[in-house]
LUMVOZA-230346 format. One line per 2 residues: number of its first residue (from 1); their letters; for each residue x, y, z of C-alpha. Coordinates in Angstrom, 1 decimal. Last residue first. Layout:
# LUMVOZA-230346
NUM = a = X,Y,Z | ... $
END
This chain:
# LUMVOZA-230346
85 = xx = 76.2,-12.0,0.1 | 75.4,-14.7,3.8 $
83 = xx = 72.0,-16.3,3.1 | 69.3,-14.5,5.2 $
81 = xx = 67.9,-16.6,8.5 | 70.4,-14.9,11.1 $
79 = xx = 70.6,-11.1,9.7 | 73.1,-10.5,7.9 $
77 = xx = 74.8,-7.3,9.3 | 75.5,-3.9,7.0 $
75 = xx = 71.9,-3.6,6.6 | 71.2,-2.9,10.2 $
73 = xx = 73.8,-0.8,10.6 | 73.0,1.2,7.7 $
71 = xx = 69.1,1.6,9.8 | 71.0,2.5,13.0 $
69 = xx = 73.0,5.2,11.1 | 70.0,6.6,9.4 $
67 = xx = 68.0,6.5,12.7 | 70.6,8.5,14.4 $
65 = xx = 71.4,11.2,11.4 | 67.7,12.0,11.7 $
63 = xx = 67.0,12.1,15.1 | 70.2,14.4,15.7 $
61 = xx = 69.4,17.2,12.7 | 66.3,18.6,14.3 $
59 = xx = 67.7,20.0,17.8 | 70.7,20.7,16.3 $
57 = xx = 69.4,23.5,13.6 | 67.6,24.7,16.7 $
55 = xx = 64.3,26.7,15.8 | 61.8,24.0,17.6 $
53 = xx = 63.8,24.1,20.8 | 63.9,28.1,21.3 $
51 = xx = 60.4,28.6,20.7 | 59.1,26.0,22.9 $
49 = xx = 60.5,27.3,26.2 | 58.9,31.1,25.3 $
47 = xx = 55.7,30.3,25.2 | 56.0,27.5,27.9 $
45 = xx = 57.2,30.8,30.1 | 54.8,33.2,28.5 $
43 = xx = 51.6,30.9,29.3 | 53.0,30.2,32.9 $
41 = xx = 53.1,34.1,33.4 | 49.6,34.8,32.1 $
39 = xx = 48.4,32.2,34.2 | 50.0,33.2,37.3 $
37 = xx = 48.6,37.1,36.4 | 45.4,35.2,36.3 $
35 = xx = 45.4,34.2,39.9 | 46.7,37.4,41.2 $
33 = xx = 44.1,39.1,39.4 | 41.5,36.5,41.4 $
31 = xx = 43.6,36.6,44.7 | 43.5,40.7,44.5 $
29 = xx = 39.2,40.3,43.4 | 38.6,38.0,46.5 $
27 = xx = 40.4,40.2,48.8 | 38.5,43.0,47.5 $
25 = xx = 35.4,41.3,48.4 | 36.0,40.1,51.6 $
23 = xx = 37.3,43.9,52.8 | 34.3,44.9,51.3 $
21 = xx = 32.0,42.4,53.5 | 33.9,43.2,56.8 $
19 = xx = 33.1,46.5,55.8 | 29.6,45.9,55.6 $
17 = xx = 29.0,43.9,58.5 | 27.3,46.9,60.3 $
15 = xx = 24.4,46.6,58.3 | 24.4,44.3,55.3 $
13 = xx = 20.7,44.2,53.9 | 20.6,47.5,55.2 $
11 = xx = 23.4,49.0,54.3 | 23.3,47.4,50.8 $
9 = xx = 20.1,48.7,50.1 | 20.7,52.0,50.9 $
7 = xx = 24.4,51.8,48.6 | 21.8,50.3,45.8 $
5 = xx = 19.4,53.0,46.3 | 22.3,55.6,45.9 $
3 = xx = 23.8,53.9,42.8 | 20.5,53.9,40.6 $
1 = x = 20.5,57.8,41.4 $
END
């Protein structure tokens, strides 16, 4: 019942315009699932980029064994105020 006075009020508030005013709206609602399928998809993607790099053995070893060989570098030369060993 509540659906039948809403579909009289509608065609008059709208009048002939109300197709023109569906097509609108279903536009609006493809654009807005489009939208958040977008979303969804970008979420996956970075999802799916960070897992790989943070579970690679490599990916974790290589700052490590390059700040230890800069800092035995370092040690290995005097440095210009220190008394030579």
């Amino acid at each position: 019942m509540e659906l039948v006075i809403l579909g009289v009020l509608a065609l008059l508030i709208f009048g002939g315009r109300l197709p023109e005013v569906g097509r609108s709206l279903g536009r609006g609602i493809v654009e807005f699932k489009r939208g958040l399928q977008g979303i969804e998809d970008d979420v996956e993607k970075a999802a799916s980029d960070d897992k790989p790099a943070a579970s690679s053995p490599k990916a974790l070893d290589q700052p490590s064994t390059t700040h230890s060989t800069e800092s035995q570098n370092r040690e290995s030369q005097p440095t210009p105020n220190s008394p030579p060993n």
